[in-house]
C-alpha positions as CSV (number, residue, x, y, z in Angstrom):
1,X,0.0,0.0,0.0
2,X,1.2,3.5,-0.7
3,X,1.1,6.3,1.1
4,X,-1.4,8.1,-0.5
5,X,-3.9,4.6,-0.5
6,X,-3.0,4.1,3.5
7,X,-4.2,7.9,4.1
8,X,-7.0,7.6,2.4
9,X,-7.8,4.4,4.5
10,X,-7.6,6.0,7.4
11,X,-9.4,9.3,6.5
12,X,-12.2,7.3,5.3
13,X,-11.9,4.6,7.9
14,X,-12.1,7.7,10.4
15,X,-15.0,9.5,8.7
16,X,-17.3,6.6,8.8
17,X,-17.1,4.7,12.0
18,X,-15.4,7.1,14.2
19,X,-18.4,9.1,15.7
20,X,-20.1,5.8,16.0
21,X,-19.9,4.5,19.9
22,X,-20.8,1.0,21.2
23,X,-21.5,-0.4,24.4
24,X,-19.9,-3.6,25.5
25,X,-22.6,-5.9,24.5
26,X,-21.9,-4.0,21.2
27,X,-25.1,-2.2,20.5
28,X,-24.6,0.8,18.9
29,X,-26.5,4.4,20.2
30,X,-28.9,3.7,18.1
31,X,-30.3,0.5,19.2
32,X,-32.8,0.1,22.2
33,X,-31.0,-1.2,25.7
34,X,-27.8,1.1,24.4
35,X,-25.8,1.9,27.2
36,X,-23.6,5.2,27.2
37,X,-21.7,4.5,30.1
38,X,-19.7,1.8,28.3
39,X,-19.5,3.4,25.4
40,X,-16.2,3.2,23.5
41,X,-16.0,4.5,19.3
42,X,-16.4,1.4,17.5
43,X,-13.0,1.6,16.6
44,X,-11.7,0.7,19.9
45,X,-14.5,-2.0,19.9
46,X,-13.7,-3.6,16.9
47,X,-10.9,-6.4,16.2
48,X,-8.5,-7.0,14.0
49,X,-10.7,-9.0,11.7
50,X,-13.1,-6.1,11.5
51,X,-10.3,-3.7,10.0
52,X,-9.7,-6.3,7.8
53,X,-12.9,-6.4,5.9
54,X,-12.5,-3.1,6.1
55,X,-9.7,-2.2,4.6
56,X,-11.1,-5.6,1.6
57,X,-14.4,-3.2,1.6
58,X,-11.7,-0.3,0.9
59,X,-10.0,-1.9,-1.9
60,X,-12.7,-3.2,-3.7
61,X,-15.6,-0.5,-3.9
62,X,-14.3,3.0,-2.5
63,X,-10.5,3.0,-3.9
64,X,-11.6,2.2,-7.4
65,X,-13.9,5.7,-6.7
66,X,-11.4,7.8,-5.4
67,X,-9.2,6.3,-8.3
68,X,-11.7,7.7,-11.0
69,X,-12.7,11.1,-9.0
70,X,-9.3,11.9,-8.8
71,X,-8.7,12.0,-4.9
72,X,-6.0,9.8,-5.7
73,X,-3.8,11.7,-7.7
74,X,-4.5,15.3,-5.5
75,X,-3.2,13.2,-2.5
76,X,-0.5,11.3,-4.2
77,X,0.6,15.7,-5.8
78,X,0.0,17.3,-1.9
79,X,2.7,14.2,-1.0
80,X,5.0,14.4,-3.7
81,X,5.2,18.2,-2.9
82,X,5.3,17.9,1.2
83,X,8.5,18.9,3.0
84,X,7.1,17.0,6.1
85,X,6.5,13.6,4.6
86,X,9.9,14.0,2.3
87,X,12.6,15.5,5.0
């Protein structure tokens, strides 16, 4: 993965599942018997299989997107030009 794809991950990873909290019988705040007390973001929830089929979901359907919008390409410019990444 380059750095540009493992960015985009995240972002996107970050975006979507982020502001969503479960409880630790893993409902989420939108189901009934959801309890806020426990609540953790489902990222610190989730395990390392979940990330995987993630990061499959990634690959397969939103990539190929950002591919043909041209996200790609902006990111892969904004790193080729940063100072911070590149020393």
């Amino acid at each position: 993965m380059n750095d540009a794809k493992i960015i985009l991950f995240t972002r996107w990873l970050a975006t979507n599942y982020a502001d969503t909290h479960l409880d630790s019988n893993m409902k989420s705040e939108y189901d009934e018997g959801f309890n806020s007390s426990e609540a953790l973001s489902v990222l610190n929830r989730e395990t390392g299989y979940w990330y995987i089929k993630m990061l499959k979901y990634f690959n397969d359907t939103v990539y190929p997107k950002y591919v043909e919008s041209g996200v790609v390409q902006e990111y892969e410019n904004f790193l080729d030009s940063s100072t911070f990444i590149n020393g």
